[in-house]
KEZAKE-513860 format. One line per 5 residues: number of its first residue (from 0); their letters; for each residue x, y, z of N, C-alpha, C. Coordinates in steps of 0.2 Angstrom, whole numbers, plus 2048, in hexadecimal, padded with zeros to 3 digits. Last residue first. Layout:
N
NUM = a = X:Y:Z:X:Y:Z:X:Y:Z ~ ...
END
This chain:
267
266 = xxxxx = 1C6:7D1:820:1CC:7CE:81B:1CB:7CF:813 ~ 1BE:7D0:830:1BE:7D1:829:1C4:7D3:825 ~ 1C1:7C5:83C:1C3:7CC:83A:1C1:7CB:832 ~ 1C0:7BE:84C:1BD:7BD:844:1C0:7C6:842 ~ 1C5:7B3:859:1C4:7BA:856:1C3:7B8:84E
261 = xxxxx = 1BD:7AA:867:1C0:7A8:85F:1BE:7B1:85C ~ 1C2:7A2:876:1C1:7A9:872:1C3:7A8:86A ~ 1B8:791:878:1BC:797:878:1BC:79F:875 ~ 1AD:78B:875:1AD:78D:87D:1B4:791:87C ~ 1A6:788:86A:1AD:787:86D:1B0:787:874
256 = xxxxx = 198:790:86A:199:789:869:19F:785:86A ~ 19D:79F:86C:198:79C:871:196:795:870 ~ 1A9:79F:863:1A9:7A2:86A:1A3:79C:86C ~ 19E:7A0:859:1A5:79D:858:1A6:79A:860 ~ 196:7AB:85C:193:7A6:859:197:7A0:85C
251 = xxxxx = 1A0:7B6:85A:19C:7B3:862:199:7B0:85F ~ 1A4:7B6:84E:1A9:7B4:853:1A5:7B3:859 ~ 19A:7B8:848:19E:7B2:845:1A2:7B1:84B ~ 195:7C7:84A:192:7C1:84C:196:7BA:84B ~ 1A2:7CE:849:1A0:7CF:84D:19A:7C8:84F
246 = xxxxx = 1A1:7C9:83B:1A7:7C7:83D:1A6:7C8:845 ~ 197:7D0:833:198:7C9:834:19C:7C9:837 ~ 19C:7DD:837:193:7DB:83B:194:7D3:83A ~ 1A4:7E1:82E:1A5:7E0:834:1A1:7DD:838 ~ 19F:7E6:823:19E:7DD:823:1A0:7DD:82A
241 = xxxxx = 1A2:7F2:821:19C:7F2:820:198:7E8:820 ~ 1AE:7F3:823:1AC:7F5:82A:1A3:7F3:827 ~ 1B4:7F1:818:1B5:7EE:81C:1B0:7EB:822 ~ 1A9:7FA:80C:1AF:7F9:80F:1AF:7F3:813 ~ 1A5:7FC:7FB:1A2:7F7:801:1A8:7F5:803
236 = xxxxx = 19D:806:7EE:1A4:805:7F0:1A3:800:7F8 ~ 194:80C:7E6:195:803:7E8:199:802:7EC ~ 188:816:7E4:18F:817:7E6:18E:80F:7E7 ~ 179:81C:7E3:17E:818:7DD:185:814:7DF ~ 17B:826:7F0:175:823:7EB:17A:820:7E4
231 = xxxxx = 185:824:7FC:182:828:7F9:180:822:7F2 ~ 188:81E:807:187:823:80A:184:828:804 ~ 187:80F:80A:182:810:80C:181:81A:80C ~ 192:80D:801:18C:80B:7FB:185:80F:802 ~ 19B:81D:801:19A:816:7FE:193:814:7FE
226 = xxxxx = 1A5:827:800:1A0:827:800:1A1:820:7FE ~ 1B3:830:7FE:1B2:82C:804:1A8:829:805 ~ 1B4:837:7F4:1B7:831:7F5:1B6:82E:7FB ~ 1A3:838:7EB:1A9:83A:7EE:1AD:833:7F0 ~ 19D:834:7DF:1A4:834:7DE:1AA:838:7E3
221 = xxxxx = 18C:835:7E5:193:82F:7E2:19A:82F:7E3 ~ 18D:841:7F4:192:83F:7EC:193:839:7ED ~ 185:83C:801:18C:83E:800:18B:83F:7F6 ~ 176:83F:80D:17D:83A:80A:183:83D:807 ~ 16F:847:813:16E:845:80E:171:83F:809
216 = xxxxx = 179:84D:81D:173:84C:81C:172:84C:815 ~ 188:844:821:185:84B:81D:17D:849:81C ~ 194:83E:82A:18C:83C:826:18A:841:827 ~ 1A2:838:82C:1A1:83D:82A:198:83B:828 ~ 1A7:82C:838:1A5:82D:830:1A0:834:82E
211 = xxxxx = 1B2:828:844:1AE:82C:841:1AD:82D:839 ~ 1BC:817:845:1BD:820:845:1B7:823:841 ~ 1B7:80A:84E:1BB:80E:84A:1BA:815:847 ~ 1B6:805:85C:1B2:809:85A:1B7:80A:853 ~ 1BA:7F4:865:1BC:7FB:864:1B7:7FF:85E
206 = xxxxx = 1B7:7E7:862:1AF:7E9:865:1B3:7F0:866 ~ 1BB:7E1:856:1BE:7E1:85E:1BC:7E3:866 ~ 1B4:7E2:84E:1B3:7DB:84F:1B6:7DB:855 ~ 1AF:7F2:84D:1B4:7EE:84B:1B2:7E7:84F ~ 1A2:7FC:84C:1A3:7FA:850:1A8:7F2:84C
201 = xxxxx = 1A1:80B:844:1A0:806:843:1A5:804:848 ~ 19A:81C:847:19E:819:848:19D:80F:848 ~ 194:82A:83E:191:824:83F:199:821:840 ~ 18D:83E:841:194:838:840:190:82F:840 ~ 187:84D:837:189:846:83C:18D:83F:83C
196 = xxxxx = 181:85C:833:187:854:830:188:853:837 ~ 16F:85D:835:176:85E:836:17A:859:832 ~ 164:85C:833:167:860:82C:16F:860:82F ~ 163:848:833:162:84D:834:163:855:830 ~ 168:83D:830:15F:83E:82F:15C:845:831
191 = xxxxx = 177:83B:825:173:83E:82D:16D:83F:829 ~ 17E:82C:821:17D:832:820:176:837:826 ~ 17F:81C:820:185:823:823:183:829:81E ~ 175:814:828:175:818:822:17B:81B:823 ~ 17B:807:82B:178:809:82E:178:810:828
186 = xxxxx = 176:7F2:82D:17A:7F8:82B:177:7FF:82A ~ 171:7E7:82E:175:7EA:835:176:7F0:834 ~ 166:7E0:826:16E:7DE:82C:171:7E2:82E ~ 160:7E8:823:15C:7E3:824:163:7DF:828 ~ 168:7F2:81C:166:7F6:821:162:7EF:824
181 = xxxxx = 16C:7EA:811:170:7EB:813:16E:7EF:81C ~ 15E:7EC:808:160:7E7:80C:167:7E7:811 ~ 160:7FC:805:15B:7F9:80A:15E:7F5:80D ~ 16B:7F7:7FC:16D:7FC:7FF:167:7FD:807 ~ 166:7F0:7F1:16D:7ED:7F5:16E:7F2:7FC
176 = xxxxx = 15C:7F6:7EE:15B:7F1:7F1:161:7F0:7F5 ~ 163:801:7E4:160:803:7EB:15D:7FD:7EF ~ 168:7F6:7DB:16D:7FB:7E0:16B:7FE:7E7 ~ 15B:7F5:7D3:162:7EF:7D8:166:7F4:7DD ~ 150:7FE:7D7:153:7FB:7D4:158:7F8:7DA
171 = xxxxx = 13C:7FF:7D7:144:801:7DB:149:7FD:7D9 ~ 12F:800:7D2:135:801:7CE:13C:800:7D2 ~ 125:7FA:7DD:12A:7F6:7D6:130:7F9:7D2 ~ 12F:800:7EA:129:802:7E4:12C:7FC:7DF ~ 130:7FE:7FD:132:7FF:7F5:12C:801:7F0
166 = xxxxx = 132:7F9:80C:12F:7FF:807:130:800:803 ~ 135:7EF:819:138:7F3:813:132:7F4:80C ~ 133:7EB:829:12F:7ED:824:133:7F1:81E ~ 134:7EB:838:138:7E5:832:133:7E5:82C ~ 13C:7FC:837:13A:7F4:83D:13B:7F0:836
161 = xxxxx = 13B:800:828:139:803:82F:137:7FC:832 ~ 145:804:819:143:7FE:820:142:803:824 ~ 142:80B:80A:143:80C:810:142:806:815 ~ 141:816:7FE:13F:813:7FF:143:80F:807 ~ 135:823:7F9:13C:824:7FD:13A:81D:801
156 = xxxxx = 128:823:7F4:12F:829:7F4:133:827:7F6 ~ 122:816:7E9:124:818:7EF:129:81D:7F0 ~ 116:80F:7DE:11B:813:7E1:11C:814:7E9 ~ 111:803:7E3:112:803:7DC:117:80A:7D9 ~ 11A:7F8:7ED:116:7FD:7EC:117:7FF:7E5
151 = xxxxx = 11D:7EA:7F6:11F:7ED:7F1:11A:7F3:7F0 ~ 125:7E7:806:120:7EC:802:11F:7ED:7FD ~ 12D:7DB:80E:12D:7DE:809:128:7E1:805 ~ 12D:7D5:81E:12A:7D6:819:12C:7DB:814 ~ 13E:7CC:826:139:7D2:824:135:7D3:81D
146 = xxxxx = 13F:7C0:82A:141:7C4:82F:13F:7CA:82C ~ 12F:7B4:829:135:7BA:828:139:7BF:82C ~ 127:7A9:82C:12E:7AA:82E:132:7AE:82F ~ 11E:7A8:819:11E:7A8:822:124:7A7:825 ~ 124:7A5:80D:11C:7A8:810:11A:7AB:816
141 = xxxxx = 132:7AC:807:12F:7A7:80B:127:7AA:80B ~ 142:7AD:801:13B:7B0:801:136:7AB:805 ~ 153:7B0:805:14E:7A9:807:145:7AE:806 ~ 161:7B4:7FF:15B:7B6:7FF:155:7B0:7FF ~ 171:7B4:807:16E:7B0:803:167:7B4:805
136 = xxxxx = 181:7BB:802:17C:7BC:805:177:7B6:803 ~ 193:7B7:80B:18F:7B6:804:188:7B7:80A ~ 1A3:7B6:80C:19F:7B8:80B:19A:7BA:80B ~ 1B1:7AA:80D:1AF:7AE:807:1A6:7B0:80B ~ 1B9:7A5:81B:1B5:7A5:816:1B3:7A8:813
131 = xxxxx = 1CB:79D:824:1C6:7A4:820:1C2:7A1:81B ~ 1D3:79B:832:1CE:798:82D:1CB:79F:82A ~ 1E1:798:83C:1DA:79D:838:1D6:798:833 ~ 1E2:78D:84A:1E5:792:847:1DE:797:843 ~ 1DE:786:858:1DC:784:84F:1DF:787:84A
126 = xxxxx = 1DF:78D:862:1E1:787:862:1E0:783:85C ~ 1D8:799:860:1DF:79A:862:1E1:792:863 ~ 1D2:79B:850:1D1:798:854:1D9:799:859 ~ 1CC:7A9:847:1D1:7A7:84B:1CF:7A4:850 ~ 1C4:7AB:837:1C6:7A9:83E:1CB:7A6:840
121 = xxxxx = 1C1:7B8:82C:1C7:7B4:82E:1C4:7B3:836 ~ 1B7:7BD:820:1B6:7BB:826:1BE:7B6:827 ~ 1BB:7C5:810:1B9:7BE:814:1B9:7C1:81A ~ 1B0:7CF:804:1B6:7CF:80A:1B6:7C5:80B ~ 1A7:7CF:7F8:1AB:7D2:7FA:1B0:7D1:7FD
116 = xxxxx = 19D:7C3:7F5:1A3:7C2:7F5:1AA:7C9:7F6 ~ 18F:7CD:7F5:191:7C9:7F4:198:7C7:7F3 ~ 18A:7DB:7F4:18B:7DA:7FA:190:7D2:7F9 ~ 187:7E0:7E6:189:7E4:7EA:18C:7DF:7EF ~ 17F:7D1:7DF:186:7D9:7DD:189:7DB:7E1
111 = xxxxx = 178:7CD:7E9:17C:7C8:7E8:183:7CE:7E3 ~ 16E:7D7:7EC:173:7D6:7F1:179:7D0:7ED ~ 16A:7DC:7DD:16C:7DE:7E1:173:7DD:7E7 ~ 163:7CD:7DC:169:7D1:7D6:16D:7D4:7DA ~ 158:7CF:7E5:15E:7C9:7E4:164:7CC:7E1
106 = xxxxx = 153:7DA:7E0:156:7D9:7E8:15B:7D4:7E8 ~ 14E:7D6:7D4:153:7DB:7D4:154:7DC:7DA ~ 147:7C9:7D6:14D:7C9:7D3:152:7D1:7D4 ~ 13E:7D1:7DE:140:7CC:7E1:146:7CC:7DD ~ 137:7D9:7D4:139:7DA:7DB:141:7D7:7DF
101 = xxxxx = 130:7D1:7CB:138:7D4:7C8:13B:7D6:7CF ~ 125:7CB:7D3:12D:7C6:7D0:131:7CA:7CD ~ 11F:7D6:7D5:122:7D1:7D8:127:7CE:7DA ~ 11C:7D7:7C4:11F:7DC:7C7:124:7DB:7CF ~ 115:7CD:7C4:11C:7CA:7C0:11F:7D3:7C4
96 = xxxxx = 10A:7D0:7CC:10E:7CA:7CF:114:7C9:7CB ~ 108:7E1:7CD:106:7DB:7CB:10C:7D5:7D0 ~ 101:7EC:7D9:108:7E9:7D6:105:7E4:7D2 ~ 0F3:7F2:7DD:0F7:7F3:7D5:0FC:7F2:7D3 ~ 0F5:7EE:7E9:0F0:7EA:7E5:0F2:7EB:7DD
91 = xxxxx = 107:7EA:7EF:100:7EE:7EF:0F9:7ED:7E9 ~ 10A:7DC:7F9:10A:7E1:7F2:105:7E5:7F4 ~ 11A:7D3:801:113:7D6:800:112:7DB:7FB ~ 124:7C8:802:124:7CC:7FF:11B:7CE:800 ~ 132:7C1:810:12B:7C3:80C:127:7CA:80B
86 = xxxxx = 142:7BB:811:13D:7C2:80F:136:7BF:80D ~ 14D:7B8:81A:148:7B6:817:144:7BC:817 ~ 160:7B8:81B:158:7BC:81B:153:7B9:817 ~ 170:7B3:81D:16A:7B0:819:164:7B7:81C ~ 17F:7B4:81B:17D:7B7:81D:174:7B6:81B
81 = xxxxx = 18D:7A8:81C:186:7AA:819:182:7AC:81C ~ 19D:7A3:817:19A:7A5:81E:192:7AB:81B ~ 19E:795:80E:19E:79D:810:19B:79F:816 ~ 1A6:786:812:1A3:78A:80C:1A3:78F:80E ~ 1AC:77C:81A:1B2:782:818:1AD:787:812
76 = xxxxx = 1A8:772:824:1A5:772:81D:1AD:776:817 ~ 1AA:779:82E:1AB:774:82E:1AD:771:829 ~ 1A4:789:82F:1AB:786:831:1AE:77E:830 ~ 199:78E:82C:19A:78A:82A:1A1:786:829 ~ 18F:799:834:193:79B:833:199:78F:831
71 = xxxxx = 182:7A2:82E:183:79A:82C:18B:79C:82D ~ 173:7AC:835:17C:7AA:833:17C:7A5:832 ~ 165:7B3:82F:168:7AE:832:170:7AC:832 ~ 15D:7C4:839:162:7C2:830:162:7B8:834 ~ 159:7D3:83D:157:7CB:83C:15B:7C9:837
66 = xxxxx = 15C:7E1:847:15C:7E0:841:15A:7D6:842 ~ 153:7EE:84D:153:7E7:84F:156:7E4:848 ~ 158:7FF:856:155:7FB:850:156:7F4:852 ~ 157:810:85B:155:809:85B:154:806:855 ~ 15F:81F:85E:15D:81C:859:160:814:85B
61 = xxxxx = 165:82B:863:162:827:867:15C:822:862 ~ 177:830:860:170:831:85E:16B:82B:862 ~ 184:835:86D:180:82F:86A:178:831:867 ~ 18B:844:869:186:840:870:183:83B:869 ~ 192:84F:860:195:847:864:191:843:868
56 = xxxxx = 18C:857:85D:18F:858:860:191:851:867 ~ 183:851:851:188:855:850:18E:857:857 ~ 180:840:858:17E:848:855:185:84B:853 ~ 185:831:850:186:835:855:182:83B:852 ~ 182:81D:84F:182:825:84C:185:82A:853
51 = xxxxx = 18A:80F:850:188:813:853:185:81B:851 ~ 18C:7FC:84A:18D:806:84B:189:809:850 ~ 189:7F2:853:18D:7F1:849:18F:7F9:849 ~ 186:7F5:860:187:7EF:85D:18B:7F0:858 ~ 17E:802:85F:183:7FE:865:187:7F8:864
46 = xxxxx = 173:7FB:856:177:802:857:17A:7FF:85C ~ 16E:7EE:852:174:7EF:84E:176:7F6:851 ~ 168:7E5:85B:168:7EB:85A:16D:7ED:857 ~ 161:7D2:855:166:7D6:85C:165:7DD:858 ~ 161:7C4:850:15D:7C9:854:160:7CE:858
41 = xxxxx = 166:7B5:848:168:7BB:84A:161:7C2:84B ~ 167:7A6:84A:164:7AB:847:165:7B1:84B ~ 176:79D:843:171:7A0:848:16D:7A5:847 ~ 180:78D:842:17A:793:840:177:796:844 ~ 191:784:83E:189:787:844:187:78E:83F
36 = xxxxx = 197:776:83B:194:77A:837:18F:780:83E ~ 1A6:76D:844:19E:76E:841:19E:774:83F ~ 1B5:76D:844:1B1:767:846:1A9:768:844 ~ 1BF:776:848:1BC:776:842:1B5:771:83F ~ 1C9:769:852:1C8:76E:84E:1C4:771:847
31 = xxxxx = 1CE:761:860:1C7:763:85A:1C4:769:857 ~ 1DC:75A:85D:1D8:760:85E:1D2:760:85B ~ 1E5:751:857:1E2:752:85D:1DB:754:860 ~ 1EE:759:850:1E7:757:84C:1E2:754:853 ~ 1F8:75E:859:1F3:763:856:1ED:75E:854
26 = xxxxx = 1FC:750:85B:1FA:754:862:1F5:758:85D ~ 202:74E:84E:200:74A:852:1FB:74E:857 ~ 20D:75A:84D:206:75A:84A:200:754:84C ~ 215:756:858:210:75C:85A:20D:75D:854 ~ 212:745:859:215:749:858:214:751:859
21 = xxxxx = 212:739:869:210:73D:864:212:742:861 ~ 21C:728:86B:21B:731:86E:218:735:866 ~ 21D:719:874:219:71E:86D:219:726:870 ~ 22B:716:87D:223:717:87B:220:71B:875 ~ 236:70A:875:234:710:879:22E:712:878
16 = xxxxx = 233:6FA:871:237:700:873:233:706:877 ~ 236:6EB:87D:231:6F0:87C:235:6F6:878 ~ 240:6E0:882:23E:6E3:87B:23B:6E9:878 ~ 239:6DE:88F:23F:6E0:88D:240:6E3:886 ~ 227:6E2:88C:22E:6DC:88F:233:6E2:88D
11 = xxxxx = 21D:6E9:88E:220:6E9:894:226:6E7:893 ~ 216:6F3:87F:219:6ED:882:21D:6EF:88A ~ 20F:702:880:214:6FF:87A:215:6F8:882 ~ 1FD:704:87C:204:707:881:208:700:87F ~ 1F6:70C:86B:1F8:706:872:1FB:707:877
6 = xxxxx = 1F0:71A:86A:1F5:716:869:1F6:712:86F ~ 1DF:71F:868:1E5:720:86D:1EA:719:86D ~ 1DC:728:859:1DA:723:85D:1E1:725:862 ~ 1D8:739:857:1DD:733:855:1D8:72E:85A ~ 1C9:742:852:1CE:740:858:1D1:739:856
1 = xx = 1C7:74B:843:1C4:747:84A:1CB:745:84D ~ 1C5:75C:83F:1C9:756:83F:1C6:751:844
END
């Protein structure tokens, strides 16, 4: 909203009446509130940050990582709060180029099923009230700039990001795209790389730890019931805590442009 004009000062004579007084929605619009669009690009370590693993007997696993992505958190506008990655695609000599271009679509496919329009983002201005926005992934392929190269391979066992490199085979399908890229923002397998069963704790927008997740080597049952998209193979199910990561960056975004404290919650 922009700022009213400042009201005349009311007459000196006799006549004058009383002075103009503002109302308290007056006052509220005042405010500048909601006022721009900000972006950021995001580099940071999603362990201590978004989660945390643990060994079996509670000590922190000592696992590194750098995730890249770009935020659009678009407060002003009121569109989606959008999570962007640019990708570039490299081949192996026996991939072809329409093999490529199926890649690319069935990444697309993938993130925009799986990860798309789930939860919102609630902000909380303490002088502006809430605002909420829908969402959303966006896939940027590029030549140069990338926050991570994509491998395609004619096969590959077991497909995978290490640093800012993801591993595929032409064949890899939508679901297991959805399920890499999701590890290219922040997210953490919940399942152990060990043979023990081990735990994985997600860090709330409040920066409190939420309660331990069972993670079995290997992963879980589709149909178990507490298994979701990071914990076993097919499974779609996408909690709360698995968008937290927006709301954690949305709010100190928020926060470091307003000069006040702005809380963000997934919704």
């Amino acid at each position: 909203m922009g700022s009213r004009s400042t009201p005349s000062s009311p007459s000196a004579s006799p006549d004058a009446k009383d002075p103009v007084k503002k109302t308290t929605e007056e006052c509220k619009d005042d405010k500048k509130c909601w006022v721009d669009d900000y972006e950021k690009e995001i580099s940071t370590a999603s362990y201590g940050r978004y989660s945390q693993p643990f060994k079996k007997d509670g000590t922190k696993q000592p696992y590194t990582d750098k995730v890249q992505y770009k935020l659009y958190a678009p407060v002003k506008t009121g569109t989606e709060v959008t999570i962007e990655i640019r990708f570039k695609q490299q081949k192996d000599a026996d991939v072809t180029d329409d093999e490529l271009n199926a890649a690319k679509t069935k990444l697309e496919n993938g993130v925009s099923t799986y990860w798309d329009n789930k939860f919102t983002v609630e902000a909380d201005d303490p002088e502006c009230g809430k605002k909420s926005f829908k969402i959303r992934y966006k896939i940027k392929w590029v030549d140069s700039g990338e926050h991570y190269t994509i491998q395609v391979h004619k096969t590959y066992a077991r497909e995978g990001v290490t640093g800012n490199i993801m591993n595929v085979s032409k064949t890899t399908d939508d679901w297991t795209y959805a399920h890499e890229v999701a590890h290219c923002f922040g997210l953490p397998d919940e399942y152990s790389y060990t043979a023990d069963t081990e735990t994985v704790k997600y860090f709330k927008p409040d920066g409190t730890m939420d309660d331990a997740i069972s993670a079995p080597p290997d992963g879980k049952a589709k149909d178990d019931a507490d298994a979701t998209i990071m914990s076993a193979v097919n499974n779609t199910t996408v909690l709360k805590r698995h968008q937290w990561y927006v709301a954690i960056e949305t709010q100190e975004l928020l926060t470091s442009k307003l000069g006040r404290k702005i809380k963000c919650d997934i919704k």
